[in-house]
C-alpha positions in Angstrom: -36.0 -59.3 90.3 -34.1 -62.6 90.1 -31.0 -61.4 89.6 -31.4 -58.9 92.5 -32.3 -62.3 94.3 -29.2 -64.2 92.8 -26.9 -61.0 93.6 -27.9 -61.8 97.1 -27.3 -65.1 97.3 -23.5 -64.5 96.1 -22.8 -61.9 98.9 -24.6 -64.1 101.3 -22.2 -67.0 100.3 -19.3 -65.2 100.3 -19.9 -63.7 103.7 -18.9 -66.1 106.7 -21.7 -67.2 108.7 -23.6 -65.8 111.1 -22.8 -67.7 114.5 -23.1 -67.0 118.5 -19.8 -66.5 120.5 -20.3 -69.9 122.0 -20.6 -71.7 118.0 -17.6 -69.8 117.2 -15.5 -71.2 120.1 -16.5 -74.4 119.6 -15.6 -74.4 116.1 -12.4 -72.8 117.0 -11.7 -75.1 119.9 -13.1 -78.5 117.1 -9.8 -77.5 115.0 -7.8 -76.8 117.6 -8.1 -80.4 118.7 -9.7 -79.8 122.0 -11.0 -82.5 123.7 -13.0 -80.9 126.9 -15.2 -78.3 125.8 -17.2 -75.8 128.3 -20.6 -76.5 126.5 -22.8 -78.8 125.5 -23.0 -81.7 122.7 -26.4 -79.3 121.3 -23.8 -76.4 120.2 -21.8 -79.4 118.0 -24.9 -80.6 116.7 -26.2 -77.6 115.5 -22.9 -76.7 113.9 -23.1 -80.2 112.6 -26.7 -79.3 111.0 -25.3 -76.4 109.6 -22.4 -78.5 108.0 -19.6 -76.9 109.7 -18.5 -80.2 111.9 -18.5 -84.2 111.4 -18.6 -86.4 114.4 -15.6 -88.4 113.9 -15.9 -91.7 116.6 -15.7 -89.9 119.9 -14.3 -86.5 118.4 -15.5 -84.2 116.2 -13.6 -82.6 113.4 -14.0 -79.3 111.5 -15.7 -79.6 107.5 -14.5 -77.8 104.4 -17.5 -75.5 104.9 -16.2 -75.0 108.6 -12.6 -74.4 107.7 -13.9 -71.8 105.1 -16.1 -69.8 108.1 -13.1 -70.1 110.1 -10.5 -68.4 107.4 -13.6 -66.0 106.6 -13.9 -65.3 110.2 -9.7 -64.2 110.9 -10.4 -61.9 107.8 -13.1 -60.0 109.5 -11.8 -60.2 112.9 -8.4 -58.7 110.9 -10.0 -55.9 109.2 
């Protein structure tokens, strides 16, 4: 039983993470550098819960973790 558990775990990991439309553009738009976005600061904060963004003074900028769903994402997206 724990390793079934464990096994599931490592595929959850491995798997980018399970985000709206709207998260996903605002990640996307974070590392793009975009300074206007077209929703509101509780779509950053919950990405910044989730460890995905950092405020950075009056920007925000894109984590490891976040650069990681991004890259995961494309390769989805791709297939």
């Amino acid at each position: 039983m724990a390793t079934a558990i464990m096994a599931t775990q490592q595929t959850l990991a491995t798997r980018p993470p399970i985000m709206t439309d709207p998260e996903w553009i605002a990640l996307e738009s974070i590392e793009e550098q975009t300074r206007r976005f077209i929703f509101d600061d509780a779509i950053l904060h919950g990405l910044s819960r989730r460890g995905l963004v950092e405020p950075d003074g009056d920007r925000w900028q894109v984590t490891e973790h976040g650069q990681k769903a991004l890259s995961a994402h494309e390769v989805v997206w791709i297939s």
